[in-house]
C-alpha positions as CSV (number, residue, x, y, z in Angstrom):
1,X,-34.3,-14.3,70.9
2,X,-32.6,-17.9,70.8
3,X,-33.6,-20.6,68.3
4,X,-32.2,-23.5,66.9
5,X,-30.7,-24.6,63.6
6,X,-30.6,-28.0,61.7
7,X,-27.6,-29.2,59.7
8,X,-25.3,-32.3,59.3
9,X,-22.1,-32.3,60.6
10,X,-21.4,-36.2,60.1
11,X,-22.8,-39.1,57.7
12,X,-26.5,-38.1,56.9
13,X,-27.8,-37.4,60.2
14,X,-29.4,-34.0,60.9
15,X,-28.3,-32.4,63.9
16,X,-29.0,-29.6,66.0
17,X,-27.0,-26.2,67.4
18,X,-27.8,-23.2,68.9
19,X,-28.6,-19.9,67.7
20,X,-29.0,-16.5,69.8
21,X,-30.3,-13.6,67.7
22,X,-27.5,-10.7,68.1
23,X,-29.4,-8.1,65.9
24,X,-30.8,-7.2,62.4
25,X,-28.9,-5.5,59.8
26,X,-31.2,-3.5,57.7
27,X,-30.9,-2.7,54.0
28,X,-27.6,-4.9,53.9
29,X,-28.5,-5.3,50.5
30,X,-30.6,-3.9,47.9
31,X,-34.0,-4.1,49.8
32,X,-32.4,-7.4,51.8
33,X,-32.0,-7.7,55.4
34,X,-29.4,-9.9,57.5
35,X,-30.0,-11.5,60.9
36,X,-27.2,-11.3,62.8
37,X,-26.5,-14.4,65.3
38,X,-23.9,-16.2,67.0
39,X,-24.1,-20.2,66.5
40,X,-23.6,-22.3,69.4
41,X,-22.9,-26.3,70.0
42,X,-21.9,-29.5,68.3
43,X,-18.2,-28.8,67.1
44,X,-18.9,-24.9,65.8
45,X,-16.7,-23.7,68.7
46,X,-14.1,-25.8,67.3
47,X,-15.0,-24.9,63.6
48,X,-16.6,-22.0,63.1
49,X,-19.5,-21.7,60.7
50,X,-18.6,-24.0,58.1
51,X,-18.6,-24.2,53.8
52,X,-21.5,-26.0,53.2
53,X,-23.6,-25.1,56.1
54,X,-25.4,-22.1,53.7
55,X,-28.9,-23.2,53.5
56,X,-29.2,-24.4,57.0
57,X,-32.0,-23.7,58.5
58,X,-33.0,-21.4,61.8
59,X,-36.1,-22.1,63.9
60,X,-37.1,-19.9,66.5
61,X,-40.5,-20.7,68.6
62,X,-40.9,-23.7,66.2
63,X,-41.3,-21.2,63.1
64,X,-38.7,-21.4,60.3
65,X,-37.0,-17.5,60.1
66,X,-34.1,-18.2,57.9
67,X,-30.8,-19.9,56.5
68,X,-27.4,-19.4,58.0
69,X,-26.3,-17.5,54.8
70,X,-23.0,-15.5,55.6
71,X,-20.2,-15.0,57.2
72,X,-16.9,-13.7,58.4
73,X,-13.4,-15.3,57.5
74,X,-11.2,-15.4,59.9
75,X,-13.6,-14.6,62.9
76,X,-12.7,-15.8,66.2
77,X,-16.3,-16.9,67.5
78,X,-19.0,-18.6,64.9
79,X,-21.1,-15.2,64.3
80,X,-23.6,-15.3,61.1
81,X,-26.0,-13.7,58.8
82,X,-29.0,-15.4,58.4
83,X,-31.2,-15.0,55.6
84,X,-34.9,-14.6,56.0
85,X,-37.0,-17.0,54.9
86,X,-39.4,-14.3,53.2
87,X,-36.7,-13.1,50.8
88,X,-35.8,-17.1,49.9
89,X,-39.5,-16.8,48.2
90,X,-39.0,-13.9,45.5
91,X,-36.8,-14.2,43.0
92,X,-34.3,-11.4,42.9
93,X,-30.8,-11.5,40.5
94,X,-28.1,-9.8,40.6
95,X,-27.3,-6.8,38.7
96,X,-25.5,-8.5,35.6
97,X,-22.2,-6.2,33.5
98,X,-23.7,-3.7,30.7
99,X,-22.2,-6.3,28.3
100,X,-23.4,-8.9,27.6
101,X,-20.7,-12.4,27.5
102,X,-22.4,-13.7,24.1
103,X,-21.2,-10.2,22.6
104,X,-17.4,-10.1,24.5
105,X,-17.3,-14.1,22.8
106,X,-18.2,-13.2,19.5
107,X,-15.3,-11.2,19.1
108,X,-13.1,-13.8,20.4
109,X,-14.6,-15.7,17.5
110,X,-11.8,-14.0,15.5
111,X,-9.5,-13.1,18.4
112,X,-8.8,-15.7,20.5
113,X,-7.5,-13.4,23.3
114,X,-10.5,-11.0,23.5
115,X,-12.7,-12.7,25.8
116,X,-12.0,-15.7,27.8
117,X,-15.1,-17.7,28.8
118,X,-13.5,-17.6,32.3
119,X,-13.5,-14.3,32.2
120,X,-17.0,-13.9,31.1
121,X,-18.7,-16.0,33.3
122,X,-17.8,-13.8,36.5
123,X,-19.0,-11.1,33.9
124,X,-22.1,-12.6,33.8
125,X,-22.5,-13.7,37.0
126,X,-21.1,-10.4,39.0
127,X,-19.9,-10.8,42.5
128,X,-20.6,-12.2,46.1
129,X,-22.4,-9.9,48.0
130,X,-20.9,-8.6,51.6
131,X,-21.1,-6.4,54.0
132,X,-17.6,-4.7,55.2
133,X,-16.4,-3.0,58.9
134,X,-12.8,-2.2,57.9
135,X,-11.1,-4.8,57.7
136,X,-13.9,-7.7,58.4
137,X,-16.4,-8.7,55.8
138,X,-19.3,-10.3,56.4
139,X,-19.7,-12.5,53.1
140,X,-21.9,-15.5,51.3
141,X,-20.4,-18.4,53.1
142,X,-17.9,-19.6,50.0
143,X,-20.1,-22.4,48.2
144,X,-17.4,-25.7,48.5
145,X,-17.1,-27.4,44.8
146,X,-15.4,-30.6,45.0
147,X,-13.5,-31.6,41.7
148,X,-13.0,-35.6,41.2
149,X,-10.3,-36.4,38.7
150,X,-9.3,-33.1,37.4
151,X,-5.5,-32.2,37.8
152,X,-4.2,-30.2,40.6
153,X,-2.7,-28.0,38.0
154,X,-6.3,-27.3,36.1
155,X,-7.9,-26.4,39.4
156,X,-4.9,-24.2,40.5
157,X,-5.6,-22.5,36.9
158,X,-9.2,-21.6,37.1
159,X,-9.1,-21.1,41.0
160,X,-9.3,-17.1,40.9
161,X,-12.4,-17.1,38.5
162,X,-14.5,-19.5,40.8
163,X,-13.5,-17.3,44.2
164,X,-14.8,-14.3,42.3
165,X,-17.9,-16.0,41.6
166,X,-18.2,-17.1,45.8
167,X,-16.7,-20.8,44.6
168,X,-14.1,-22.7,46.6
169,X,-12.5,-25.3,44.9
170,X,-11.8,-28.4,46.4
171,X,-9.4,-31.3,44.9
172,X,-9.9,-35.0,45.8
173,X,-12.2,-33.9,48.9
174,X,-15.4,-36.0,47.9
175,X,-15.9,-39.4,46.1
176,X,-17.7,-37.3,42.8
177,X,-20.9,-37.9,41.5
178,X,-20.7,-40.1,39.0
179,X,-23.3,-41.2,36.4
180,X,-24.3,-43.6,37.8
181,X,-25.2,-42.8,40.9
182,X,-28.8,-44.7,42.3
183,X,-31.7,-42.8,41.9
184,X,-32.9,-42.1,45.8
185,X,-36.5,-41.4,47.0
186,X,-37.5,-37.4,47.1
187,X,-39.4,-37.7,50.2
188,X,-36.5,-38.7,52.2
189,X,-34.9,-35.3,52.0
190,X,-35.6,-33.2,55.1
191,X,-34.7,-29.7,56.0
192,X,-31.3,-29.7,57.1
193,X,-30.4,-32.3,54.8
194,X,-27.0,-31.8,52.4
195,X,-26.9,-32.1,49.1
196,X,-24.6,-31.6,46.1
197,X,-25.6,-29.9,42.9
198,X,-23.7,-31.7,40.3
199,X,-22.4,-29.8,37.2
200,X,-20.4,-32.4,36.0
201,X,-20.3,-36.8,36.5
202,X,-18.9,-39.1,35.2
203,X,-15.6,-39.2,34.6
204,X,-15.1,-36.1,36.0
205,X,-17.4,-34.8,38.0
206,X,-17.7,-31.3,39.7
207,X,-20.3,-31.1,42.8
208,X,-20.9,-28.0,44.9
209,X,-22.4,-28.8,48.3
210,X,-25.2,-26.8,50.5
211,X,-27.7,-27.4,52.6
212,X,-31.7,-27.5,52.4
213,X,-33.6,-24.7,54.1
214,X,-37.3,-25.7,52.9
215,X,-39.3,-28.0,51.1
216,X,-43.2,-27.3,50.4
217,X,-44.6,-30.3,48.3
218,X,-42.3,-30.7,45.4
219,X,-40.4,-27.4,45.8
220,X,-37.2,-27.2,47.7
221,X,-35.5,-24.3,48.9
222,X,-31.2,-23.9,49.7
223,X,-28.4,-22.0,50.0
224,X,-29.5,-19.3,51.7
225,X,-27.8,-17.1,48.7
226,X,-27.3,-17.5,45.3
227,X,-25.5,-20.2,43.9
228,X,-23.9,-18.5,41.1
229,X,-26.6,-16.1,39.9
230,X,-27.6,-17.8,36.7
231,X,-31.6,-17.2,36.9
232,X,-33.6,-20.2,35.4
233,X,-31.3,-23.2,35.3
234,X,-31.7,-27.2,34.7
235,X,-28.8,-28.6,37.3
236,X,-29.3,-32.2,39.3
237,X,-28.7,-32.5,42.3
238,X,-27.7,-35.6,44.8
239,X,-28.0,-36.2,48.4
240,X,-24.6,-36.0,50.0
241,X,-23.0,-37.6,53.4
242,X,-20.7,-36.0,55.1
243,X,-17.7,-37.5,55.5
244,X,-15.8,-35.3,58.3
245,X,-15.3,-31.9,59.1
246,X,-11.4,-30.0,58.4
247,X,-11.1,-27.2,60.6
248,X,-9.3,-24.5,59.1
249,X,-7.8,-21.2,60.5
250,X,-9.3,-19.4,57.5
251,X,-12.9,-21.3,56.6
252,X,-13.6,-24.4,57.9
253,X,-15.8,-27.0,55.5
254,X,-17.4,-30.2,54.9
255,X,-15.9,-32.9,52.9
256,X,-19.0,-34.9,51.5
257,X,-19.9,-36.9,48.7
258,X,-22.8,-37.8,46.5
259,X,-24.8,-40.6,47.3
260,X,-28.5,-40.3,45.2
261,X,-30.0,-38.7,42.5
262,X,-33.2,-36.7,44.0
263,X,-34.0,-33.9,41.5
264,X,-33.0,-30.7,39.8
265,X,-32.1,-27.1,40.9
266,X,-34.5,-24.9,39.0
267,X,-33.8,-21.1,40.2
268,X,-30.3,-19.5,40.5
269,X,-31.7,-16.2,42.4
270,X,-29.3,-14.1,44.7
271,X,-31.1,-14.6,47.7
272,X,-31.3,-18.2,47.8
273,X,-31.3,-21.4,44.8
274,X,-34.8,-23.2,44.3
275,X,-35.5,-26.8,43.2
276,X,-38.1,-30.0,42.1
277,X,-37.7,-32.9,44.0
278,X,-38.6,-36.1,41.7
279,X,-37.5,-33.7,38.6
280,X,-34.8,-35.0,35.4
281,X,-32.4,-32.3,34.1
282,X,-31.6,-32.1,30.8
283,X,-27.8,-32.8,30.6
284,X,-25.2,-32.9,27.6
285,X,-23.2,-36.1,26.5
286,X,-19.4,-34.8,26.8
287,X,-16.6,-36.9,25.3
288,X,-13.2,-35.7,25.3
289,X,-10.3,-38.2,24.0
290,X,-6.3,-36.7,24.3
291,X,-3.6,-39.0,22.0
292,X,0.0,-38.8,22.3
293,X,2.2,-41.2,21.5
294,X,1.9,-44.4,23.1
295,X,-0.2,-42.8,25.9
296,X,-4.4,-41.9,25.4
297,X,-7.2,-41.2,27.6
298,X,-10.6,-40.6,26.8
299,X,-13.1,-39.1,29.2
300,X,-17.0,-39.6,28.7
301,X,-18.9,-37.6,31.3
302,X,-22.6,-35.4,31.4
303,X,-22.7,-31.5,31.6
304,X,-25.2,-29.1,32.2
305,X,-26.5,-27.4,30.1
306,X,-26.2,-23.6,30.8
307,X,-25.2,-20.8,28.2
308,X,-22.5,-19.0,30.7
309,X,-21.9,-22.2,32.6
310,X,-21.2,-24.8,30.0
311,X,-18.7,-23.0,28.1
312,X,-16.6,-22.8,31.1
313,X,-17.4,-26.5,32.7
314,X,-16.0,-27.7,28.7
315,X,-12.6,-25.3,29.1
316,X,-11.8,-26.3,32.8
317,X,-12.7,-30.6,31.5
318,X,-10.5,-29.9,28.5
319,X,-7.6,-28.3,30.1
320,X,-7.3,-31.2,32.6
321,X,-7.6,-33.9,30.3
322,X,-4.6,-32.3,28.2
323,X,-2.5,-31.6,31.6
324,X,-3.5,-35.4,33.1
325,X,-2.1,-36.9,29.6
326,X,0.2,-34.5,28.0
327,X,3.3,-31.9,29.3
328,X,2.3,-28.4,29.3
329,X,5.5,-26.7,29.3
330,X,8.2,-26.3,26.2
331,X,7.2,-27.0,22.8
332,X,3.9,-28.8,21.7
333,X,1.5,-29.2,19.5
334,X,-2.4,-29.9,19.6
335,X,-5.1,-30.8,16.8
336,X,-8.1,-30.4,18.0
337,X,-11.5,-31.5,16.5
338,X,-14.1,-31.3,17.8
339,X,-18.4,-31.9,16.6
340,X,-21.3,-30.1,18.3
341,X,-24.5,-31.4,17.4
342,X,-27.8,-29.1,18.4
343,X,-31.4,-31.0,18.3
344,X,-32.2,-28.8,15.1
345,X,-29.7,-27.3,13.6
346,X,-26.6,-28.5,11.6
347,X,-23.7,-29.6,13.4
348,X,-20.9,-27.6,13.8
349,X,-17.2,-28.9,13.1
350,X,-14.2,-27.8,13.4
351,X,-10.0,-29.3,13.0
352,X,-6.9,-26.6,14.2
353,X,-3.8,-27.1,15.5
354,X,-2.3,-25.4,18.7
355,X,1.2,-25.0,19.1
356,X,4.2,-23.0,20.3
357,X,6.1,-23.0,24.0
358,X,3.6,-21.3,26.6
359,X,0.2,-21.5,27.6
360,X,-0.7,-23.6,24.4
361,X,-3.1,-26.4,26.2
362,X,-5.1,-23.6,28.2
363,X,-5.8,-21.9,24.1
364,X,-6.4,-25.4,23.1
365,X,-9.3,-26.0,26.0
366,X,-10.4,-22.1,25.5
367,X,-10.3,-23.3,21.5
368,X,-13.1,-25.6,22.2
369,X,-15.2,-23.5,24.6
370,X,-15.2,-20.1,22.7
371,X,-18.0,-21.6,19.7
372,X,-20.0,-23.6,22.3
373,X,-20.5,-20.3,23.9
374,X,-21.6,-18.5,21.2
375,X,-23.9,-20.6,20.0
376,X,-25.5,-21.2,23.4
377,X,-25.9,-17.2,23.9
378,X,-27.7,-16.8,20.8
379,X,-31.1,-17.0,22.6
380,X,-32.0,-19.6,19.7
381,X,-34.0,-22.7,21.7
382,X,-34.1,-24.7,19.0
383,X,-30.1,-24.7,18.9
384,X,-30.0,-26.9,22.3
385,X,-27.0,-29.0,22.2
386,X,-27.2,-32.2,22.4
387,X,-24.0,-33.8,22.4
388,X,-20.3,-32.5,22.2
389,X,-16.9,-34.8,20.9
390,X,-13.7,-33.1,21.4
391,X,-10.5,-35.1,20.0
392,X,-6.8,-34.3,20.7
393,X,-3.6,-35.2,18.9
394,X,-0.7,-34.4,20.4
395,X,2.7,-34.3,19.6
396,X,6.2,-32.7,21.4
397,X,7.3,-30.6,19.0
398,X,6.1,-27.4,17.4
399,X,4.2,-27.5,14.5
400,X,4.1,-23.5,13.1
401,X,4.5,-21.9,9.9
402,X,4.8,-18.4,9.1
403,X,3.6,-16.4,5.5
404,X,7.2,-15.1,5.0
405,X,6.2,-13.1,1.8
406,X,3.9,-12.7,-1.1
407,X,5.7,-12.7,-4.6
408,X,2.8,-12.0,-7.7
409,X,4.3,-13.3,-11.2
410,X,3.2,-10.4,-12.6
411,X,2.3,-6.5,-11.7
412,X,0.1,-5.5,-15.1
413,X,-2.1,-7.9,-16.3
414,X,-5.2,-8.2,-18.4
415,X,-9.2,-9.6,-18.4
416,X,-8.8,-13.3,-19.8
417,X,-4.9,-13.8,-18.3
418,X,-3.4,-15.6,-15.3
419,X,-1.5,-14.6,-12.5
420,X,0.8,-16.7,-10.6
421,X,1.2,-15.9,-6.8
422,X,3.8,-17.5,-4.7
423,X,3.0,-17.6,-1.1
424,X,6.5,-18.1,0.7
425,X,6.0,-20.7,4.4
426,X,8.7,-20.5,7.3
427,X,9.7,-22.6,10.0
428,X,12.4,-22.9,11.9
429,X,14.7,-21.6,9.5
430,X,13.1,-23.4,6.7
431,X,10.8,-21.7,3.9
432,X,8.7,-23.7,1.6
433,X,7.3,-21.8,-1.0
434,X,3.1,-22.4,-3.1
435,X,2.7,-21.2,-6.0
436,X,-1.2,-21.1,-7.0
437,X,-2.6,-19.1,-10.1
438,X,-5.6,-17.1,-10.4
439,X,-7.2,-16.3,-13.9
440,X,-8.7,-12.4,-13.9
441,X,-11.8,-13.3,-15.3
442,X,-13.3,-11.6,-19.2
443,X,-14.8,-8.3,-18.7
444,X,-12.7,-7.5,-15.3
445,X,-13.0,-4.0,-14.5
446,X,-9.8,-1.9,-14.4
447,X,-8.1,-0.7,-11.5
448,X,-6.0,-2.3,-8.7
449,X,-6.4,-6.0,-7.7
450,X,-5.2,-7.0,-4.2
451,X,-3.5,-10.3,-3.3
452,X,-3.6,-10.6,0.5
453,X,-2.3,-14.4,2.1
454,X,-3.5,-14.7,5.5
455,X,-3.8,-17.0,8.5
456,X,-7.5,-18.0,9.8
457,X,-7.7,-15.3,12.1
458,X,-7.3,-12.4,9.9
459,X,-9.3,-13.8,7.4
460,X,-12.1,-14.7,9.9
461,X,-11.8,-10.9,11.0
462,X,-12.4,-10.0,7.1
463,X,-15.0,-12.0,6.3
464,X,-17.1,-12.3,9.3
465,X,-16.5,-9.2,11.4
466,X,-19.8,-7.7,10.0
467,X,-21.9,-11.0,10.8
468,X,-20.7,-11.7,14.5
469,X,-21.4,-7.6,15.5
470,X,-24.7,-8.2,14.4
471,X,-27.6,-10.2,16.2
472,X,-28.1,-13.3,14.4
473,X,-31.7,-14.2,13.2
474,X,-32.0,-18.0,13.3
475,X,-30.1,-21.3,14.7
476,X,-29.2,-22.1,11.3
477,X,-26.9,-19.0,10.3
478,X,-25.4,-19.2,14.0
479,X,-24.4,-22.9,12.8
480,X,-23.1,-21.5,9.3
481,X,-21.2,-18.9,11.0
482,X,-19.6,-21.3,13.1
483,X,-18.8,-23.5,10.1
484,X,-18.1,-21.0,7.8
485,X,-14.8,-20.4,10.3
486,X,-11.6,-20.8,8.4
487,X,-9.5,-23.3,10.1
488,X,-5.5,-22.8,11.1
489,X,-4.3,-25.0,9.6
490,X,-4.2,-23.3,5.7
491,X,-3.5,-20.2,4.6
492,X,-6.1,-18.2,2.5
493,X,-5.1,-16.3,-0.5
494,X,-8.1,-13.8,-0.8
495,X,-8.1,-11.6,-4.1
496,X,-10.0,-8.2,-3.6
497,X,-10.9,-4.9,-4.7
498,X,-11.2,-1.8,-2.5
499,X,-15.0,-1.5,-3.0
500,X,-17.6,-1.2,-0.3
501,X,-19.4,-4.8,0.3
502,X,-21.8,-5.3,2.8
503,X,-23.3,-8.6,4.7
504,X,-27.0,-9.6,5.2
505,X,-28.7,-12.9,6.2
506,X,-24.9,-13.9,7.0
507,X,-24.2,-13.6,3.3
508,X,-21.7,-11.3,1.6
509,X,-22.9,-8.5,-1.4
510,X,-20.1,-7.2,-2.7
511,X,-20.5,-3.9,-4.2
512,X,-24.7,-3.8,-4.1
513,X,-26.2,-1.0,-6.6
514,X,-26.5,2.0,-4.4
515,X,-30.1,1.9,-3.3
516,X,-29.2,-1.2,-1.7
517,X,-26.3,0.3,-0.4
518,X,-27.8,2.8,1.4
519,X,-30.1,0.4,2.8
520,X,-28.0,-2.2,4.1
521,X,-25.6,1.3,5.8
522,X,-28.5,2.7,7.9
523,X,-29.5,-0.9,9.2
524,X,-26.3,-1.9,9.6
525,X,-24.6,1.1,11.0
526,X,-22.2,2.3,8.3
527,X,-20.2,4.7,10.8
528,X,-19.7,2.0,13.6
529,X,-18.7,-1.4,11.8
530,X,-21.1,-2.2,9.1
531,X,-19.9,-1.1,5.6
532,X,-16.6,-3.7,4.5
533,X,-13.9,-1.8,2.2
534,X,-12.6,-5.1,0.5
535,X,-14.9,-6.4,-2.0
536,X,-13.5,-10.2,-2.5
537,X,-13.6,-11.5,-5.7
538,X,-12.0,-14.8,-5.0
539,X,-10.7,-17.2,-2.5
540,X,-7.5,-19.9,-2.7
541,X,-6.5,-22.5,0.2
542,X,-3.3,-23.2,0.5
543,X,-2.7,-26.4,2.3
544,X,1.0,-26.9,3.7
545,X,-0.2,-30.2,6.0
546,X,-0.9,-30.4,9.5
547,X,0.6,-27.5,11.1
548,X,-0.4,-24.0,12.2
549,X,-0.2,-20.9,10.4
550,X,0.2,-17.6,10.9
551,X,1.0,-14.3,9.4
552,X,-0.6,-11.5,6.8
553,X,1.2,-10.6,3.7
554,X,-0.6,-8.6,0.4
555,X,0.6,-7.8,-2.9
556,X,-1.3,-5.6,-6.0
557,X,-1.4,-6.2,-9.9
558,X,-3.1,-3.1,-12.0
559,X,-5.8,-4.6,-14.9
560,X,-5.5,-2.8,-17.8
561,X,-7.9,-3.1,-20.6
């Protein structure tokens, strides 16, 4: 069988080339079918099938069979998979990890290190599906993502997640799509047509380009695959003009830009991404302002609003906007603040510092992206953000203390008398020490009383490892959760018994009579991570300025009556 195929190979003009049916590949995927064909005319002998042709579509006898979908890197003669139209229809995902991301980020709530949202989203999102012979693969043609005003070094540093999720990045390749790009007229977009689903503008702006395959009414089919997998999603997108093609001995590609705004992508599925011509998407006001020294940028741009995506857009935004303004090598310090405000439910704030020699800006952009993730995994629709500020101080030196030691004035005291406790602060060969007191109040039972100083993330881990394990039940205790996080800069003298305690509602009950006890132990799961041995009695901050801390030190007193 021979066909033909529509697609744009320069400006916004749709062309034609040739298709010959070679074959069909059955079951290539689960319950999915590949049409094997080799692509003829225009400049394809010269190119190859190119990144952003996915979506194009195939005629053959004047009835639409499918997109030009895959292909193999590398191949010598433009051979692709084409996806039938039939499967475009149904919505199919991926299968998705066991774990969910809003789980693996929780726990980097208190350990920074756990879970990456990086490293989640291809978690979420799984990977590209192909079909292999050896050595050749036939894969999703790689979806081109064009990234306006990001640093070289902030693509270079998120490159490997976006291959694994099909993404090829692209740096300076396409004019952006910026805010205020015109708003163009739907029924102007033909099959064959390019266009770029932007996931950033303004400022920065991130577009990934494709190529329709369908539109019935309103409804617009692309891609011929999945974008990245993400199921229901609210993303714009723009028409796009190609500006040339780059032959490459690897993949060859489009460089296009954004010209008009002419609806929304709708449906992530893995078979092809689905769209409303005419429709608005619901996008989140980003600012992001970086300060050092006599040098400043601020950065004002829209986001969509995604629960995997987001998190990672904000790191990737934040990292550059650090690199483009501030060294990243040898010793440096960051404050970051940052406000998240949801359209109801408090707003979340936070201020810590960053510092030390290596990899410090990419834990200051992760710093930032970690509790925008979690609350946007909740499930909670009435926590939809609606704006996020991110501020950055920065400074070329290191700003880091360390608790040194714990000294308590005294080892036996009584109800009624106070204790001093001395919380010793090093840096750089320099120890500053705090001395706080703590009164043991009347009627204190006897026994051991424990002194622990600690930095924010071993405190964190004390007091909230109970709450972020557990599902939380409304927007607002996601919020207080988030605020309720200690900040770096202090350390936290926390005095404590070794009692059971247990949490509910996001609220601690220290030593609870013991029918309550052996409530709150079945629902919780006593045995995995539910009952706390640490009953705290009290709380002191201890503010040493603007620097980071870190460290764990405890000391015991006996009361005697």
């Amino acid at each position: 069988m021979r066909g033909t195929g529509h697609t744009v190979f320069t400006g916004e003009r749709i062309e034609q080339f040739g298709v010959e049916i070679l074959g069909v590949l059955e079951n290539a995927g689960p319950k999915q079918a590949v049409i094997l064909a080799r692509l003829s005319g225009g400049p394809l002998e010269r190119t190859g099938v190119l990144q952003g042709m996915s979506g194009s579509p195939v005629y053959v006898n004047g009835k639409l069979l499918g997109a030009v979908a895959l292909a193999f890197s590398l191949a010598k003669e433009p051979i692709a998979g084409i996806r039938p139209f039939e499967e475009m229809r149904e919505a199919r995902t991926l299968d998705r990890a066991s774990v969910p991301p809003a789980r693996c980020l929780s726990l980097a709530l208190v350990d920074r290190q756990a879970c990456a949202p990086a490293e989640a989203l291809t978690a979420w999102a799984g990977k590209p599906a192909e079909i292999a012979w050896g050595e050749s693969r036939l894969t999703e043609i790689a979806t081109p993502v064009s990234f306006s005003g990001f640093t070289a070094t902030a693509i270079e540093q998120f490159a490997p997640e976006l291959r694994r999720l099909g993404l090829e990045p692209r740096q300076g390749i396409s004019g952006g799509g910026g805010s205020n790009l015109p708003t163009g007229d739907p029924a102007s977009l033909k099959p064959g047509a390019m266009i770029s689903v932007q996931l950033v503008s303004g400022d920065l702006s991130i577009g990934a380009d494709g190529t329709v395959t369908h539109i019935e009414g309103n409804r617009l089919y692309a891609f011929g695959h999945r974008f990245i997998s993400l199921g229901e999603v609210e993303m714009p997108f723009a028409s796009a003009e190609v500006l040339t093609l780059l032959p490459n001995l690897s993949t060859s590609f489009k460089i296009s830009t954004a010209r008009k705004w002419l609806g929304s992508i709708t449906e992530d599925y893995s078979t092809a991404v689905r769209g409303e011509l005419g429709r608005s998407a619901r996008l989140i006001p980003v600012s992001i302002a970086v300060k050092g020294g006599d040098r400043s940028s601020r950065y004002q741009m829209q986001m969509v609003q995604d629960p995997a995506l987001t998190p990672f857009l904000l790191q990737v935004s934040a990292f550059s906007a650090l690199d483009a303004t501030e060294r990243t090598a040898g010793a440096v310090s960051f404050t970051v603040r940052q406000n998240i405000d949801f359209a109801n439910a408090p707003s979340v704030r936070s201020a810590n510092v960053y510092s030390g020699e290596f990899n410090v800006p990419l834990l200051a952009a992760q710093s930032v992206a970690i509790p925008l993730a979690y609350a946007m995994q909740s499930g909670f629709g009435d926590l939809r953000v609606k704006a996020v500020d991110v501020s950055i101080d920065a400074i070329p030196a290191r700003r880091q203390m360390q608790i040194e030691d714990l000294h308590v004035g005294r080892r036996i005291v009584r109800p009624g008398e106070i204790v001093p406790v001395t919380i010793l602060l090093a840096s750089e060969g320099r120890s500053v020490a705090h001395t706080v007191t703590y009164r043991v109040p009347a009627g204190a039972p006897t026994g051991n009383l424990h002194f622990t100083a600690a930095d924010a993330l071993v405190t964190n881990f004390t007091e909230f490892r109970q709450s972020i394990l557990l599902p939380p039940r409304s927007a607002v205790q996601v919020s207080t959760l988030l605020n309720g996080l200690r900040s770096n800069t202090r350390a936290y003298l926390r005095v404590w018994r070794a009692e059971p305690s247990y949490s509910s509602q996001g609220e601690d009950l220290p030593s609870p009579p013991p029918s309550i006890a052996n409530l709150l132990a079945r629902s919780q799961g006593v045995l995995a991570f539910g009952q706390q041995f640490g009953s705290k009695v009290a709380e002191i901050e201890v503010a040493p300025g603007e620097v980071m801390v870190t460290g764990s030190r405890t000391a015991t007193v006996e009361v005697r009556e």
